[in-house]
C-alpha positions in Angstrom: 22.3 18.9 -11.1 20.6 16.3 -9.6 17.1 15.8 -9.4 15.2 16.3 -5.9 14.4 13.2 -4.0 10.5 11.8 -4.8 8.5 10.7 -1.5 6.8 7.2 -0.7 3.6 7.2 1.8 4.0 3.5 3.5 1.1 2.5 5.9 1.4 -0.2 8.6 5.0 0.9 8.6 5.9 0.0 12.0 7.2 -3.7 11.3 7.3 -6.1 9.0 6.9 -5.7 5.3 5.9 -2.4 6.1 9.1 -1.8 8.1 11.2 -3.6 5.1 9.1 -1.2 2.5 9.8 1.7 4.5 14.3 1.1 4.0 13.6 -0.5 0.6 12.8 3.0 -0.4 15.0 5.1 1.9 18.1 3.0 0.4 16.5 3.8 -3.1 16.6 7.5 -2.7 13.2 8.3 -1.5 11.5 10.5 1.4 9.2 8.8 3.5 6.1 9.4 5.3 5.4 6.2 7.7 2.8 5.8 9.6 0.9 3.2 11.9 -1.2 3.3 14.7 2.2 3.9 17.1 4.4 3.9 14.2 6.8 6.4 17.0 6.9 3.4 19.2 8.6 1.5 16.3 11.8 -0.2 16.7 12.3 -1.3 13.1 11.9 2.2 11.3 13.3 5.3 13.0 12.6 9.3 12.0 15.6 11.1 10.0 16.0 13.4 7.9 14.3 11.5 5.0 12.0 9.7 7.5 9.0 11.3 9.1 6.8 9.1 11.5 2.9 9.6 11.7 0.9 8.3 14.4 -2.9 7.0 14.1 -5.2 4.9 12.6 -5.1 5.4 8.9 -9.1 4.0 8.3 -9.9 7.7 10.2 -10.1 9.9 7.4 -7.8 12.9 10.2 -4.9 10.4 10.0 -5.0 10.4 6.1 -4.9 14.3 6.2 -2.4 14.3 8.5 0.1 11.7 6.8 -0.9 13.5 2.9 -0.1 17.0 5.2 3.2 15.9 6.2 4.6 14.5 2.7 3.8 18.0 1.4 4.8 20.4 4.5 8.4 17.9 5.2 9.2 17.1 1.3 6.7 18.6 -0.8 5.7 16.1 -2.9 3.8 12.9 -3.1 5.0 10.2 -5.9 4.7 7.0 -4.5 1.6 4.9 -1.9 2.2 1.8 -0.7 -1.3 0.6 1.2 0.5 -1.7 3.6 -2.0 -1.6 6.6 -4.2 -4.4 7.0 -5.9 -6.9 9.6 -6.7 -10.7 9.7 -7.9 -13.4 12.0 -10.0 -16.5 11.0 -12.8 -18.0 12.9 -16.2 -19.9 11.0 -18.3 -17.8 9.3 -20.9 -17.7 11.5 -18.8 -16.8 14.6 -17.5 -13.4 12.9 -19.5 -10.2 15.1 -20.6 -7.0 13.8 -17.8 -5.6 15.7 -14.8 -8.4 13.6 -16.6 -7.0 10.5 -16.4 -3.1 11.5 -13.0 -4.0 12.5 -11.9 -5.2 9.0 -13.6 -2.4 6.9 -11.9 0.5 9.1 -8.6 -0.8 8.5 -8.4 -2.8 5.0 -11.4 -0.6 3.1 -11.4 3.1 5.0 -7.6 2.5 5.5 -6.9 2.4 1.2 -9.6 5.1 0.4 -9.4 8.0 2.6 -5.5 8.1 1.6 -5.4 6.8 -1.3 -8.2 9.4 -2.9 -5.8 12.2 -1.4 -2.7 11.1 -2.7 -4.3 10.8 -6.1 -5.5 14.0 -5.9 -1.6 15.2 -5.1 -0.7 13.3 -8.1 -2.8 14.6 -10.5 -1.9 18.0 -9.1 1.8 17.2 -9.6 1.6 16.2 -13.1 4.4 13.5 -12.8 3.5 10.6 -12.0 2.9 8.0 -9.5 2.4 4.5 -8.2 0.0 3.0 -6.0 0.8 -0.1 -4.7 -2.0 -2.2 -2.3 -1.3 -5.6 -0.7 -4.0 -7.2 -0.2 -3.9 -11.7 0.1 -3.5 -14.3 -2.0 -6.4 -16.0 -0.2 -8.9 -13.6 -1.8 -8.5 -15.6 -4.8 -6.7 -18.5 -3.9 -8.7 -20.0 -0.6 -7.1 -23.2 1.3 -9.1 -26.0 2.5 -9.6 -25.5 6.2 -8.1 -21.4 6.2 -11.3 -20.1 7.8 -10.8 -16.8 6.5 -14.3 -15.6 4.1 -15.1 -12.5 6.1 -11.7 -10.6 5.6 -11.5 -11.7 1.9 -14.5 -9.8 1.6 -12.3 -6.9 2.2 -9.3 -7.8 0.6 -11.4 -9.0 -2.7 -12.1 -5.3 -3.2 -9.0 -4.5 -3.1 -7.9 -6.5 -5.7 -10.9 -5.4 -7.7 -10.3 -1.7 -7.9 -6.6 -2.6 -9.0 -7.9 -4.7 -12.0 -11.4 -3.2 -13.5 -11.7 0.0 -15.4 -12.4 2.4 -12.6 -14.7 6.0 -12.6 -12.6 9.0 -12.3 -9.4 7.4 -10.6 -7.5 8.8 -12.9 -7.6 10.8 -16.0 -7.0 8.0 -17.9 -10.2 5.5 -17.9 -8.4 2.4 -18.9 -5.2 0.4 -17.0 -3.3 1.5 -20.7 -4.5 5.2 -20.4 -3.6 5.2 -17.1 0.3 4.1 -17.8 0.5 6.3 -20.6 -0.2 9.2 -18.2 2.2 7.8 -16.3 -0.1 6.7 -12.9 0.0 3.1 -12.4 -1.7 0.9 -9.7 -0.5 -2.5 -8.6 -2.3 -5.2 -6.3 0.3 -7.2 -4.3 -0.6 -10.5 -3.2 2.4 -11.7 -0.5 1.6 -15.1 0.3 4.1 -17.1 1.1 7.4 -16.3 3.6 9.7 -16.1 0.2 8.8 -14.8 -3.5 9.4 -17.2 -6.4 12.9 -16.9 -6.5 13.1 -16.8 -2.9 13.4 -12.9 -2.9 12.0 -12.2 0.7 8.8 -10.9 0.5 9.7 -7.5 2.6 12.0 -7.0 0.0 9.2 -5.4 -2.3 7.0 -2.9 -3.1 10.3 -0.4 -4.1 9.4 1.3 -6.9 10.9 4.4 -8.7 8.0 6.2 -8.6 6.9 5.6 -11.9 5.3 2.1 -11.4 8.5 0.3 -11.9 9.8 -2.4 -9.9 13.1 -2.6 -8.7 15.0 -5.8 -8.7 13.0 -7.2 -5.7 9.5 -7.3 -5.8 6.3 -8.4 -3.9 5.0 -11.3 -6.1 2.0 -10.3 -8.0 0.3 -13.7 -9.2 -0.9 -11.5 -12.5 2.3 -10.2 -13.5 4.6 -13.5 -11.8 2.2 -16.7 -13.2 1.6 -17.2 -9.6 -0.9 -19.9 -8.5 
């Protein structure tokens, strides 16, 4: 008898890594919930039977509900997150508005926590399991010369942080080793470059088995890969 198939929430599925995430997963087995702000206007990832499209803008804590609503209504479980949806432009410091700054948090912050705190929620519920998986930038700790880009690694810094420090009720475990033991896992992606290492194309990652494994591709991750 074979096991029913897990389900994958992807975010800023509509092209891209996203798009590549979104059939990584579908060609691994999974269910998947995609969403964007027009993710039915999409002419990388198309609805099936194992592919349902959500529209709207996932920093608006509605579209979380919605996109957490349909995992459970279309395939009744939530096992895997990827947090793909993000935003980035440079100017100089001083030339970002209130308005570039509102702009970032919506998306990169209010985009990983609304739906992120749901599906961990789900997971807990489920008692099997899970993986998160955020990208965020390499620039956030790796900054060029000249890449004018301080205000959004504000945003994408955090990121990275709540993947790596002990965190308050994220999961029953309170440590990264608790956490794995209980069989949740988080990861921080930091795509950087066109190619990975090996010169594995970076869409190829982020397909995991639902346990916080990674397949044979994977989105370098400059902890786990000695990346620099």
């Amino acid at each position: 008898m074979s096991s029913p198939r897990k389900t994958a929430l992807v975010t800023g599925a509509s092209q891209g890594i996203g798009a590549g995430i979104v059939k990584g997963f579908v060609e691994r087995g999974f269910n998947v919930v995609a969403n964007s702000r027009k993710m039915t206007q999409s002419t990388e990832v198309a609805a099936s039977d194992h592919v349902a499209l959500v529209d709207g803008h996932i920093g608006e804590p509605a579209t979380a509900a919605r996109v957490v609503e349909t995992a459970l209504s279309r395939f009744k479980s939530i096992d895997a997150l990827v947090n793909n949806a993000g935003i980035f432009f440079t100017k100089p410091f001083t030339d970002y508005t209130a308005e570039d700054f509102k702009s970032l948090v919506a998306t990169n912050l209010e985009g990983f926590l609304y739906v992120t705190q749901l599906s961990i929620k789900q997971m807990l519920a489920q008692k099997t399991g899970g993986s998160i998986v955020t990208i965020t930038a390499a620039l956030a700790r790796n900054p060029i010369l000249g890449v004018t880009a301080s205000v959004p690694m504000i945003t994408k810094g955090g990121l990275e942080t709540i993947h790596t420090a002990p965190r308050d009720g994220i999961r029953e475990g309170r440590h990264p080793r608790e956490r794995r033991r209980a069989g949740h896992c988080l990861h921080a992606a930091s795509p950087g470059y066109p190619q990975g290492r090996d010169g594995e194309p970076v869409a190829d990652g982020s397909a995991f088995d639902g346990q916080g494994d990674r397949g044979r591709g994977h989105v370098p991750d400059r902890r786990r890969d000695g990346h620099r």
